[in-house]
C-alpha positions in Angstrom: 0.0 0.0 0.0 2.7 2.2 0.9 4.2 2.0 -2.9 1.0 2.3 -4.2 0.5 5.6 -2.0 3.8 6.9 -3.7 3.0 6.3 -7.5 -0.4 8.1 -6.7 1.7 11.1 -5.5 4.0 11.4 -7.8 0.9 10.6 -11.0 -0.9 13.6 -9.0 2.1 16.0 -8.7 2.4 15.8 -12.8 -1.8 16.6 -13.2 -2.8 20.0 -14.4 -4.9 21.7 -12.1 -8.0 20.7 -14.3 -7.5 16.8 -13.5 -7.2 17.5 -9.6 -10.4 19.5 -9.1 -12.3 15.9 -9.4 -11.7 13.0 -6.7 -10.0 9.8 -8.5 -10.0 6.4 -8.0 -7.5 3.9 -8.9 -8.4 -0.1 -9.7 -7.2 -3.1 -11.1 -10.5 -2.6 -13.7 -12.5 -0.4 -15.1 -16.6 -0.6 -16.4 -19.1 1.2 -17.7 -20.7 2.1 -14.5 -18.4 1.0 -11.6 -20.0 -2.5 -11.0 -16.8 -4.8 -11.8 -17.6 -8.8 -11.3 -14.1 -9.8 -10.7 -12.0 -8.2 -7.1 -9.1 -7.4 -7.2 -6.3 -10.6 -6.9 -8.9 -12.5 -8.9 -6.9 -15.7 -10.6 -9.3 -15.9 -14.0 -12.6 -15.1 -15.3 -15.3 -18.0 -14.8 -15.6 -19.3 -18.2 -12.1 -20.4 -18.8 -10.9 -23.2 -17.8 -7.4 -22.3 -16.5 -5.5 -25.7 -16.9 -6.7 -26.0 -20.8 -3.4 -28.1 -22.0 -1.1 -26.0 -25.0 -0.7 -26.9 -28.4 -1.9 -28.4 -31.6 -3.3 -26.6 -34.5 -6.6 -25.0 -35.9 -7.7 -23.8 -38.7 -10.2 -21.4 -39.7 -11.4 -20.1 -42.9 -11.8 -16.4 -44.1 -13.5 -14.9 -47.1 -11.9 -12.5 -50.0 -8.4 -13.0 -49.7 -5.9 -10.5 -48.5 -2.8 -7.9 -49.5 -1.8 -6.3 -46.0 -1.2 -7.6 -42.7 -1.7 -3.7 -41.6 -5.0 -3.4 -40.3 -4.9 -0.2 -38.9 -5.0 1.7 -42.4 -7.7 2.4 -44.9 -5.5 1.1 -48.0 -5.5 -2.5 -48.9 -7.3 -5.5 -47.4 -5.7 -7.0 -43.9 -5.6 -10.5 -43.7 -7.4 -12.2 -41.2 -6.4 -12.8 -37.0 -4.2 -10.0 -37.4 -5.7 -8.8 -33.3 -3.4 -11.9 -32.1 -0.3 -10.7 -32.4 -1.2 -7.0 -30.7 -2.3 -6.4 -26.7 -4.5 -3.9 -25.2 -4.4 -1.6 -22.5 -7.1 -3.2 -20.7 -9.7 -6.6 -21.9 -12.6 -7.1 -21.2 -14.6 -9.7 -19.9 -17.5 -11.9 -22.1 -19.8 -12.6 -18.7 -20.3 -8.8 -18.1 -22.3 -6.0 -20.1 -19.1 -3.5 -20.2 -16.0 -4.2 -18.1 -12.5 -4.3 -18.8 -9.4 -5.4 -16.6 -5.7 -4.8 -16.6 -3.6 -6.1 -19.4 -0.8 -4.3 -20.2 -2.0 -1.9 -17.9 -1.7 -3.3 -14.5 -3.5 0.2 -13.0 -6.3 2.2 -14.1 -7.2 6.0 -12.4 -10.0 7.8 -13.7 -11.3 11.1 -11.8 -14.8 10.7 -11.3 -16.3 13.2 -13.2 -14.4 10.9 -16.3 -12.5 13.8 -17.9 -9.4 11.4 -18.5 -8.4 8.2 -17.9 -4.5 7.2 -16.8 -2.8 3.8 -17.6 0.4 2.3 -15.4 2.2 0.1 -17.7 3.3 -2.8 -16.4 7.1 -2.9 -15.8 7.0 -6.6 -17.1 5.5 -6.0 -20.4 7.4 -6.5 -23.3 6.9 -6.7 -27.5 7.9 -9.9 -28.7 11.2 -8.8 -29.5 12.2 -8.1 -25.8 11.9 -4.8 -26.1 9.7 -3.0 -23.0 6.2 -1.9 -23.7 6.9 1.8 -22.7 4.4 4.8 -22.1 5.6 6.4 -25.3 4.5 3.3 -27.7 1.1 4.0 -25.8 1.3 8.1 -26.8 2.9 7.2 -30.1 0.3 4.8 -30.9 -2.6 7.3 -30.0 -1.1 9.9 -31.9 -0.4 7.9 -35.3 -4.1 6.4 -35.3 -5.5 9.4 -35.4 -3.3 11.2 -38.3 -2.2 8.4 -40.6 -4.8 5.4 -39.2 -8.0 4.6 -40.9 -10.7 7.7 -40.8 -12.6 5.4 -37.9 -9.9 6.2 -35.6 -10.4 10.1 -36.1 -13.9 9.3 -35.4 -13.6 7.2 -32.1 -10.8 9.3 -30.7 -12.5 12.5 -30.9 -13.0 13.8 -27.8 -9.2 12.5 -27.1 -7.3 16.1 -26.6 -4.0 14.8 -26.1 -2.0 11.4 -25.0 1.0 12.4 -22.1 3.7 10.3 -20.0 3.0 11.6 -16.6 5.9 9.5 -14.9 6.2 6.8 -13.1 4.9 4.4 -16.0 1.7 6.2 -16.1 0.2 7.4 -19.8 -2.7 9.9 -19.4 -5.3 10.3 -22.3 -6.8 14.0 -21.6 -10.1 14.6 -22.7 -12.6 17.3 -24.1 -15.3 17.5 -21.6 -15.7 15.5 -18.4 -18.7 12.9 -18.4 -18.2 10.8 -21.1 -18.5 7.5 -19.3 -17.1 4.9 -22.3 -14.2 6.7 -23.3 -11.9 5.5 -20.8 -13.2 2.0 -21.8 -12.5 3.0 -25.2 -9.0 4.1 -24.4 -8.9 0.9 -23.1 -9.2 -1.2 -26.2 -6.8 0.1 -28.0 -4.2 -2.0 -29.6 -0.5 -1.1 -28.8 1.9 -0.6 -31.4 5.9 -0.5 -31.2 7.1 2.9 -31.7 10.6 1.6 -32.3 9.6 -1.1 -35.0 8.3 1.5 -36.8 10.8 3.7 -36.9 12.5 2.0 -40.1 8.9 1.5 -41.5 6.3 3.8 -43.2 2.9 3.6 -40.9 1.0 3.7 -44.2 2.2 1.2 -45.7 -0.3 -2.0 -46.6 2.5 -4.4 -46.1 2.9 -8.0 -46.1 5.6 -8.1 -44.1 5.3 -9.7 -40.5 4.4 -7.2 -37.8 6.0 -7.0 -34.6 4.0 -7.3 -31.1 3.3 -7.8 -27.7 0.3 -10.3 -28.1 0.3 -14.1 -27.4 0.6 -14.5 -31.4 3.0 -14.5 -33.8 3.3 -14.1 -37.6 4.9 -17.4 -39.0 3.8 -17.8 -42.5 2.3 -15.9 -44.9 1.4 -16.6 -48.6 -0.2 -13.3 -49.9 -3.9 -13.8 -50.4 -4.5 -17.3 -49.4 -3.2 -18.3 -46.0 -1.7 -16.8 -43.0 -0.4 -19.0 -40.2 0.1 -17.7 -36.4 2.3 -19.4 -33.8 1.8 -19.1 -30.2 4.5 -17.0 -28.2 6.1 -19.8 -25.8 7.7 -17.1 -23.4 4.8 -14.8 -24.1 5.3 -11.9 -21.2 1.5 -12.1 -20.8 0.5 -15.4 -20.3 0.0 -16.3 -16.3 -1.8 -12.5 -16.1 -5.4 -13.2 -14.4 -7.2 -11.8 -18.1 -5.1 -14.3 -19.9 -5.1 -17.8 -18.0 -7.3 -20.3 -20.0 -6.6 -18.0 -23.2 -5.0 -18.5 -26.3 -4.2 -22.4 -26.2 -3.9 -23.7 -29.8 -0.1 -23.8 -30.7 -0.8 -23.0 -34.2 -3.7 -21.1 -36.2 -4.0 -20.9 -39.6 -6.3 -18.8 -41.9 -7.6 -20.2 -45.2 -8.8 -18.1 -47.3 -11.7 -18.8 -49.3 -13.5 -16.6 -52.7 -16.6 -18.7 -53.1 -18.8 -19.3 -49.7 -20.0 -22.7 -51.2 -16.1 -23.5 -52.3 -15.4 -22.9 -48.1 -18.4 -25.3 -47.1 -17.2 -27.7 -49.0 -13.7 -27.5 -47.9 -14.6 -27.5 -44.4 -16.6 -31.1 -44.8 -13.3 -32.6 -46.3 -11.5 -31.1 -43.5 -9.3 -28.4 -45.2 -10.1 -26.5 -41.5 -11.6 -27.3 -38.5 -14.3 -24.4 -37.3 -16.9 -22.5 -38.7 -19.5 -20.4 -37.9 -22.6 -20.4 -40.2 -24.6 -17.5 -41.3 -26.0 -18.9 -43.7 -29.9 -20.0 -43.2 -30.4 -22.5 -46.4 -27.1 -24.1 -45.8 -27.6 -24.5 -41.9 -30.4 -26.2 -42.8 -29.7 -28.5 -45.7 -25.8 -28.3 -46.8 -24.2 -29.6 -43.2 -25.0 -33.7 -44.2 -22.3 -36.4 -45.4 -20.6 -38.9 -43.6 -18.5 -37.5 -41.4 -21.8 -35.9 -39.7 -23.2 -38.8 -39.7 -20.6 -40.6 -37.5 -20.5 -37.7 -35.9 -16.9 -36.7 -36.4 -18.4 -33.2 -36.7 -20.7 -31.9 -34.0 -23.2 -29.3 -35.3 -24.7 -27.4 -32.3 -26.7 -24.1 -31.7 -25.3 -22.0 -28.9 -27.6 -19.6 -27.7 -26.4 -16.1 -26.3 -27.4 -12.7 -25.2 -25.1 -10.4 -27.7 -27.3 -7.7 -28.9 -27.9 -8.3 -32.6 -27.3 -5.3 -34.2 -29.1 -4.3 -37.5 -28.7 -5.8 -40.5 -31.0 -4.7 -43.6 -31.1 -3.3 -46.9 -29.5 0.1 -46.6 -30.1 3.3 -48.6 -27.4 5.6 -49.6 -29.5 8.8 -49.2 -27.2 10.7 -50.8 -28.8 9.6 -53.8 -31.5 11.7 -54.8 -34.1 9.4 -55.3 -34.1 8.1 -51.9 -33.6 11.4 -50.1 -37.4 11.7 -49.6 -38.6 9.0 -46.0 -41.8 8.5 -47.4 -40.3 7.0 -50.5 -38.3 4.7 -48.2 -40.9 3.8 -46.3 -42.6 2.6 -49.0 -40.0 0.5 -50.5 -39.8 -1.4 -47.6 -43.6 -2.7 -48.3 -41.8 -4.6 -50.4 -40.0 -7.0 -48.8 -42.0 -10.1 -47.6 -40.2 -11.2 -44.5 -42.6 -13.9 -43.7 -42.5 -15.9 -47.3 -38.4 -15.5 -46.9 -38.5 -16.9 -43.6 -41.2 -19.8 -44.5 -39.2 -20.5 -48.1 -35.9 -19.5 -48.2 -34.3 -19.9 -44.0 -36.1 -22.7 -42.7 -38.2 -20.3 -40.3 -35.2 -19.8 -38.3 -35.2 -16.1 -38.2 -36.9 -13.2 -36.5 -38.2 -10.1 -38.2 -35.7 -7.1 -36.9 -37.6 -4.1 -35.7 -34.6 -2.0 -33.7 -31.5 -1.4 -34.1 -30.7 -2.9 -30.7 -32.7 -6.0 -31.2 -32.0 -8.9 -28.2 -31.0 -6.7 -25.7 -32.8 -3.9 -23.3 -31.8 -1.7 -25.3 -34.5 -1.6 -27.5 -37.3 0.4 -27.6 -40.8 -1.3 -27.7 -44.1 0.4 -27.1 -44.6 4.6 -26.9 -42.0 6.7 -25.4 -41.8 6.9 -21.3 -41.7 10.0 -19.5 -38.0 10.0 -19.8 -37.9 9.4 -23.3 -40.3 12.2 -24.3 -37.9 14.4 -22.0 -35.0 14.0 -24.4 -37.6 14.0 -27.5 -40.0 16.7 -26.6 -37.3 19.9 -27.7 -36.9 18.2 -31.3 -41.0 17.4 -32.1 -40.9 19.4 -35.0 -37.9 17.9 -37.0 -39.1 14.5 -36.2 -41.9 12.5 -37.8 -44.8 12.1 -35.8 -44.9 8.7 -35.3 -42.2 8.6 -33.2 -44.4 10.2 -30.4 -47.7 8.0 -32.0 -47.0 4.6 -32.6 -44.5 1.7 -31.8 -42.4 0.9 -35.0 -43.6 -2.9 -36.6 -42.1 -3.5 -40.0 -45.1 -4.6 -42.8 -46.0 -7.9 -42.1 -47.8 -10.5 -44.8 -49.3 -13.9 -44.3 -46.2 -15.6 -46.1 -48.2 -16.9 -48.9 -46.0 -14.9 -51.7 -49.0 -12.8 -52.7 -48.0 -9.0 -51.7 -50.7 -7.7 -53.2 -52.1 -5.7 -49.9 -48.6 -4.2 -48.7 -47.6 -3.2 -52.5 -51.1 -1.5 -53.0 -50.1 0.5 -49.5 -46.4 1.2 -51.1 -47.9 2.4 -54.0 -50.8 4.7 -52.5 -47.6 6.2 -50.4 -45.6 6.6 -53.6 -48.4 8.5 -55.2 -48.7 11.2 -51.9 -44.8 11.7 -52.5 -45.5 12.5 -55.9 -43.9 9.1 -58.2 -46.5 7.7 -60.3 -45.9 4.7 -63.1 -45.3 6.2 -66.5 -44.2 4.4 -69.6 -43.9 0.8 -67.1 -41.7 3.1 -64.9 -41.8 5.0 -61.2 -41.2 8.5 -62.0 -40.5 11.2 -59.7 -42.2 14.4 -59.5 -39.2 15.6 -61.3 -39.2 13.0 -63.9 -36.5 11.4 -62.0 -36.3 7.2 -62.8 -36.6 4.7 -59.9 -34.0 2.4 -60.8 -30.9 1.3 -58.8 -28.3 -1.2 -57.8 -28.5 -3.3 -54.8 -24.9 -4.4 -54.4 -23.7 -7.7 -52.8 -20.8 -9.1 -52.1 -22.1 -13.2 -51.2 -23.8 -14.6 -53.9 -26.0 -16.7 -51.6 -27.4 -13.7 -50.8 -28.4 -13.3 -54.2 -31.4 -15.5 -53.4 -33.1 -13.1 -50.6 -32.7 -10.5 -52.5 -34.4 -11.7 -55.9 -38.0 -11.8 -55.0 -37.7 -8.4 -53.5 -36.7 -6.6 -56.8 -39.6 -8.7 -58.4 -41.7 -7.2 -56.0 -40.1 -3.9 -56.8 -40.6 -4.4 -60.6 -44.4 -4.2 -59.7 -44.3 -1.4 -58.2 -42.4 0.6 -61.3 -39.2 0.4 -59.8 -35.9 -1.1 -61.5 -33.8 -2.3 -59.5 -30.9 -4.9 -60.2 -28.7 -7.1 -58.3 -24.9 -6.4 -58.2 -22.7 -8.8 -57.2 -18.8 -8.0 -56.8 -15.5 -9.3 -54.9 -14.4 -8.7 -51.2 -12.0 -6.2 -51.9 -14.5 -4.5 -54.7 -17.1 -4.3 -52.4 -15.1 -2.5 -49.8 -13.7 -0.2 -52.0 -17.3 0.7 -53.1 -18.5 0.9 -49.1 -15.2 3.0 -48.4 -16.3 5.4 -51.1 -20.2 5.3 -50.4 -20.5 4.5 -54.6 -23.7 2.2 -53.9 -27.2 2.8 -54.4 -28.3 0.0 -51.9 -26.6 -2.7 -50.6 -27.2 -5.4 -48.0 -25.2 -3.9 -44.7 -24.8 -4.8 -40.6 -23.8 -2.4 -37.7 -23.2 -4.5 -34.5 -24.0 -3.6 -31.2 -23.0 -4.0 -27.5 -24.8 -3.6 -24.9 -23.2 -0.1 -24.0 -23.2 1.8 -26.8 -21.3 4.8 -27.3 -18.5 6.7 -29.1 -19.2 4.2 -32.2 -22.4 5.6 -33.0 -21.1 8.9 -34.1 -18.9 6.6 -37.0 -22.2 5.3 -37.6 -25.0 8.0 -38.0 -23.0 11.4 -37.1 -23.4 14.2 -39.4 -19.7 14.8 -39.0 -19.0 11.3 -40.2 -21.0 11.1 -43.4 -18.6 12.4 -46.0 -15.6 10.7 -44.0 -14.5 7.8 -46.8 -14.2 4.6 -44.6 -16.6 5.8 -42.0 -19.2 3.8 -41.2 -22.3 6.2 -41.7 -22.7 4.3 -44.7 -26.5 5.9 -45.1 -24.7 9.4 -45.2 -27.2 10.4 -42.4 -27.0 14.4 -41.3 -29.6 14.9 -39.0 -29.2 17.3 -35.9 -31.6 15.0 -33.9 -29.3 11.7 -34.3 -26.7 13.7 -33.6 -28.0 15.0 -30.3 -29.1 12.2 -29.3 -26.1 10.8 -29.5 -24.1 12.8 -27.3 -27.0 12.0 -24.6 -25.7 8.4 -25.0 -22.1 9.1 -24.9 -22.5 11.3 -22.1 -24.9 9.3 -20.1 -24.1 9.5 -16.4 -25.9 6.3 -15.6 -27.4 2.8 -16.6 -30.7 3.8 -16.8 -30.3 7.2 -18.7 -28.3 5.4 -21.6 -31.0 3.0 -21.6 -33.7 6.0 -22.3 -31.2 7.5 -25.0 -30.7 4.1 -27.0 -34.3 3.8 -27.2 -34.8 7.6 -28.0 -32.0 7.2 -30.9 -33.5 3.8 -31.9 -37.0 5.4 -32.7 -35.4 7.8 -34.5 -33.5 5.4 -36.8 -36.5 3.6 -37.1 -39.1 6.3 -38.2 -36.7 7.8 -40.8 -36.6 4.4 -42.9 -32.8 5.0 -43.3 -33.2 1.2 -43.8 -35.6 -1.6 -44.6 -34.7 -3.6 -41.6 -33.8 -7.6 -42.4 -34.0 -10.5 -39.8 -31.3 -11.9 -36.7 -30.7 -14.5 -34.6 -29.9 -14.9 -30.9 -27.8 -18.4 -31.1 -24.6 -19.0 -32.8 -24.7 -21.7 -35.2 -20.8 -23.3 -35.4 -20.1 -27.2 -36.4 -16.5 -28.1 -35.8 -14.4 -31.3 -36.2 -15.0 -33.8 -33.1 -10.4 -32.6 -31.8 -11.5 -30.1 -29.0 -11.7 -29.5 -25.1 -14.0 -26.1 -24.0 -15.2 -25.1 -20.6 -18.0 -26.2 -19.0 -19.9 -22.7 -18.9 -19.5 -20.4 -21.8 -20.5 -16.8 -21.5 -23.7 -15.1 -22.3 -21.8 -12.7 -25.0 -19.8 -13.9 -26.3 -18.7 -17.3 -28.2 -15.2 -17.9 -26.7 -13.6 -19.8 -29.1 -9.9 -17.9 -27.6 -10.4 -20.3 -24.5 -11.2 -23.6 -26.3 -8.3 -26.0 -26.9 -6.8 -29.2 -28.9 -7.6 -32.6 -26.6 -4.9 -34.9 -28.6 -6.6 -37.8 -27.4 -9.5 -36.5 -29.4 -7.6 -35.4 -32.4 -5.8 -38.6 -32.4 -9.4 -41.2 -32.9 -10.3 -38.5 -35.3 -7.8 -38.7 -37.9 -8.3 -42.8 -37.7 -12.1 -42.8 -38.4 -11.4 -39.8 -40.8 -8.9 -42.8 -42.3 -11.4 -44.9 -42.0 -14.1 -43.3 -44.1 -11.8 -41.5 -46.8 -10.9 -38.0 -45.7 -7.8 -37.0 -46.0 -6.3 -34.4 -43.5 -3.3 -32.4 -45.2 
């Protein structure tokens, strides 16, 4: 205690006046609201199981192929599991809505009004060349994300003044205004990078050569745009810390990377790798047969969880003209039969998504509370009236295939806004055509999308399907050159900072952002500094909701369906913990049993599938 007393002396003696008008605390970990699961001295979280034996390999697939191991820039496409070789400040917990302990950072003071957030390095850490993890990578790290990183960093950091070594290992991250409860969560999360590595390197380059880190992972093999292979750090500096214990097991990962989705499936049932997690309704349902299921030397299993979903839907890029109008929008989405999809095309395994915070508490449901209205009220007349009036359901059909009803509503609502059919066409008021792209990048997805531009094409409207490669497609996204396109925004269950990359007026014309919409509206924008600056649980609760309604009665999107289970199938070779955790999947704590591995390759013998 007594040393402990002396570093918070000397960290205090090196604050500006400013930072020592608040009262600080200092802990091993840090959450959203104070309410940490795990004391301090705890030996590791519950869902790991700390003894998991070392070694063996696993591989996993990813899709589009890659040209840059830097992930950190907009140029080029990174290659997959590059977050293995890199540590964080702080990592969080998958048992716990928002919480994050010491991982680097063996120290965390915050003041309580939150105006900045201070790190102690540990003295032990070191990058993977034995070089110490220093308070100036920390600072240096900061302050070459934001200039030369991808345009998302400028966006999360943004209420980051200024990075500082205040002695005595400490790093101080200075912010713009006090109460901005996630950002010293944020902070938090950021990868490390090694200043002095980097000093015979260009930051901006989208290179393929190894990068050095402090992580439990290392860059082993590489062959550009098919596979990269990680090996585990034996004398990683991290390994017996509390956050780590029961991690990072497998010896050996390798990524595979695949440019057909079928092509992958395939390769996964002849065992070119050994996990994957489906998405894929039709395939889930039909595809994952064949003899190795059948003697059960791959276990297909359903694990259900309580990750917020997120939104995933058709989204508009209202910066095109003809979908600037939400009346138009709204009416499009009359046009998308959820109910035949779900009864035809994914086995009825879906549910309709109607907020963007679907599966958590989070979402809004019902009519605005008192509180809600209180952050609402001020803004009435910029905001359509049915966010005060009604509780936002997405058109609903019997699932028969005949639309007729819901595209007779679309149309009558295309008429008040002024497009009428001429010449077999939807024309504007301006004599502007209704016909766009919907761009894709999975040609599964090819089928959902079909009988929704048929039902289009009844309504005037020409709309074609678009279907380009991984790195295309992100080009295209970087750039916002799309007229529609299928799209997802995840979400935790304490939203923040990331909404601003998301719906911000200042983030619409950033290329890279993820205001993909190009939303500008001063009501989303306030509304999202009552979430970032929520003092409390239960007043970023009200704000989500407020925001979500918002969303939701602008039609920026037609909304599409989710799931609250992961579906995953994996060859019969591993050991997991008894409990996994409510959100997240774990697969970082699950491990090769070689006794397992061993009867698998003979039956795999025994049946005819080889194992390379």
């Amino acid at each position: 205690m007594r040393c402990l007393a002396v570093l918070v002396i000397l960290a205090a003696a090196a604050l500006p006046v400013r930072a020592q008008e608040a009262p600080t605390s200092i802990s091993h970990g840090l959450s959203m609201y104070g309410d940490l699961k795990y004391g301090e001295g705890f030996e590791h979280f519950d869902y790991v199981n700390p003894d998991a034996p070392k070694g063996g390999e696993v591989r996993q697939w990813a899709f589009g192929g890659f040209d840059s191991l830097n992930a950190f820039i907009l140029k080029g496409n990174p290659g997959a599991g590059t977050h293995l070789i890199y540590d964080t400040l702080l990592k969080s917990s998958d048992d716990e809505p928002f919480s994050e302990y010491g991982l680097l950072a063996e120290a965390i003071e915050v003041p309580e009004d939150r105006s900045w957030v201070a790190f102690k390095i540990r003295p032990e850490a070191r990058w993977n060349d034995g070089e110490p993890v220093t308070p100036r990578d920390v600072i240096w790290t900061f302050d070459t994300l934001k200039t030369e990183g991808h345009p998302y960093y400028r966006a999360y950091y943004a209420n980051v003044v200024s990075a500082e070594d205040i002695g005595g290992g400490w790093v101080r991250f200075n912010f713009d205004a006090p109460g901005n409860r996630e950002l010293p969560l944020i902070m938090g999360q950021m990868q490390v990078l090694p200043e002095h590595w980097y000093a015979t390197r260009n930051f901006a380059d989208a290179s393929l050569e190894p990068p050095l880190g402090s992580g439990p992972y290392r860059v082993t093999a590489v062959e550009a745009g098919r596979s990269i292979t990680y090996e585990r750090v034996e004398d990683y500096w991290g390994a017996d810390l509390p956050v780590n214990r029961g991690f990072y097991n497998f010896g050996t990962i390798r990524y595979d990377e695949y440019l057909d989705f079928d092509v992958a499936l395939e390769a996964f049932k002849a065992h070119e790798y050994d996990f994957r997690q489906e998405n894929n309704s039709k395939l889930w349902a039909t595809a994952y047969t064949g003899p190795a299921f059948d003697k059960g030397l791959i276990v297909k299993e359903e694990v259900p969880n309580e990750v917020p979903t997120g939104m995933q839907a058709f989204a508009f890029n209202i910066r095109q003209p003809i979908f600037q109008d939400p009346k138009v929008r709204e009416a499009l989405g009359y046009a998308f039969d959820f109910e035949w999809s779900n009864r035809n095309l994914f086995y009825d395994q879906y549910s309709r998504t109607e907020s963007y915070f679907s599966n958590s508490e989070l979402a809004s449901s019902g009519l605005p509370d008192a509180a809600e209205l209180a952050l609402l009220e001020p803004f009435r007349d910029q905001l359509p009236e049915e966010v005060f009036t009604q509780e936002y359901k997405a058109p609903v059909t019997d699932g028969s295939g005949n639309n007729r009803a819901n595209l007779r509503i679309a149309q009558q609502m295309l008429q008040e806004a002024g497009w009428t059919v001429q010449n077999g066409v939807l024309t504007g008021p301006e004599g502007q055509k209704m016909a766009f792209e919907i761009l894709l990048v999975q040609p599964a997805f090819e089928r959902i999308v079909q009988p929704f531009v048929r039902n289009l094409e009844k309504l005037g409207v020409k709309a074609t399907i678009r279907i380009v490669d991984a790195s295309q497609y992100q080009s295209r996204f970087d750039n916002f050159d799309y007229d529609m396109a299928v799209s997802s925004w995840g979400q935790s269950l304490s939203p923040g900072n990331e909404q601003r990359d998301f719906w911000s007026s200042a983030s619409a014309d950033i290329p890279g952002s993820r205001n993909l919409i190009g939303i500008k509206n001063p009501v989303v924008d306030a509304l999202i500094d009552e979430i970032v600056y929520a003092q409390d649980r239960e007043a970023l609760i009200t704000a989500t909701r407020a925001l979500d309604r918002v969303l939701l009665w602008n039609h920026y999107v037609i909304p599409n369906f989710h799931l609250t289970y992961f579906r995953i199938a994996f060859w019969d070779k591993f050991g997991r913990p008894e409990n996994n955790p409510p959100y997240g999947l774990a697969f970082d704590t699950w491990w090769v049993n070689p006794e397992e591995e061993q009867q698998l390759e003979a039956e795999e013998q025994a049946i005819g599938i080889g194992n390379d």
